[in-house]
N, C-alpha and C positions, 0 to 999 in steps of 0.2 A: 800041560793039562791032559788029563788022562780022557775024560770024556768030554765034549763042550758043554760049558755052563749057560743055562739059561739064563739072560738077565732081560729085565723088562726096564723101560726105559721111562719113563714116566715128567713130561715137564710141558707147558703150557704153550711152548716157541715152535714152532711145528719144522724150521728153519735147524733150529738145533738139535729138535730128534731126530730128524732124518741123517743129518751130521753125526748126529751120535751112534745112532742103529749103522752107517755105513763102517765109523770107525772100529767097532765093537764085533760087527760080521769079519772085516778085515783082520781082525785078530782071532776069530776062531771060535766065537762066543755067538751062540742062537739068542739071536734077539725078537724080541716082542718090543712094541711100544702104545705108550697111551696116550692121548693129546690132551692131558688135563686128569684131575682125580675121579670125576665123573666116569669117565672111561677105563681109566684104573679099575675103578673098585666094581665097576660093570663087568670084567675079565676077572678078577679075583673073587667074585661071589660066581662068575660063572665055572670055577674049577682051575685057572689058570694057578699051576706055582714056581715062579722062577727059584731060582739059587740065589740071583742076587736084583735086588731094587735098586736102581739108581733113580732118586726122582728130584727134583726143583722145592722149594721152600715157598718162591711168590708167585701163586696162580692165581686168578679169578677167581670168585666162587667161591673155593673151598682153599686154604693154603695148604703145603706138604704136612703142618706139624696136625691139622685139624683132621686131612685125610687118614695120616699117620693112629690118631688116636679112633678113629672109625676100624680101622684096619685090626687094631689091638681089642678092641670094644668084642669084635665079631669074630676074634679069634680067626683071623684069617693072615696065611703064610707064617708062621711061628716060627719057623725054622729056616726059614728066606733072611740072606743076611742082605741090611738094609742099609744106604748111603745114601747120604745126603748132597748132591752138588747146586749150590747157590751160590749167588752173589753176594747174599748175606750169609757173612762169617762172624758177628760178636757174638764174646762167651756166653750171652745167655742164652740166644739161639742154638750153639753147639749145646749148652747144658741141656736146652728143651729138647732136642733132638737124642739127646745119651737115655734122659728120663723115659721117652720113647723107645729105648732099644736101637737108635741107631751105631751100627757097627762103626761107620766112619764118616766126616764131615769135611768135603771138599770144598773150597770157595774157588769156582768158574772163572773168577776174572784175573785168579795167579796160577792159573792151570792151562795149560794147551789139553787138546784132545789126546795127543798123546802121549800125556802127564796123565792125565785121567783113567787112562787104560791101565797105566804103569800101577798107577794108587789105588784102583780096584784089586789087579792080580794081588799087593801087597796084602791089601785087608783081608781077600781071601783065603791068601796063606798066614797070614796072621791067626785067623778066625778060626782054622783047621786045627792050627797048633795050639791051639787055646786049649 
């Protein structure tokens, strides 16, 4: 990685962002996180734009795909390439997630954390060479 990429962390487990944010510093990557979409999209109206979103599908409140199309609505991070890591992996999900703009769709429960690192750097060299 030529400069650290910003990624924000975005999922409702406060257990598993901070797991995440630790994994994610340990490889090199500035991280931000949000404890929920509320929080999220409080940081991203406030001027915040990561490189890359990793966020959760089942929060309270508001779910990833509902945040997701707020995000899109307000034209906010456009160019923020965006991942999904959930528990829920059926094709419709990943579909509703594609129809959104999501760059890539991990499922949490066949992923270690540092499978997850690995599947980010991919997508983002993926994404590059697009």
């Amino acid at each position: 990685m030529d400069t650290p990429k910003k990624i924000l962390i975005v999922d409702d487990d406060s257990f598993l962002l901070d797991m995440y944010a630790l994994k994610f510093t340990q490889a090199g990557y500035t991280v931000d996180t949000a404890l929920g979409p509320k929080i999220c999209l409080e940081k991203l109206r406030g001027g915040l734009v990561p490189d890359i979103m990793l966020m959760d599908i089942v929060m309270p409140e508001m779910d990833g795909f509902e945040m997701l199309e707020v995000i899109n609505a307000e034209g906010l991070i456009a160019h923020t390439i965006k991942i999904v890591l959930s528990n829920r992996g059926q094709s419709a999900d990943v579909a509703r997630g594609q129809a959104l703009g999501v760059s890539g769709y991990i499922v949490k429960a066949n992923t270690t954390p540092t499978e997850v690192i690995g599947r980010v750097a991919e997508i983002i060299t993926t994404k590059k060479t697009a």
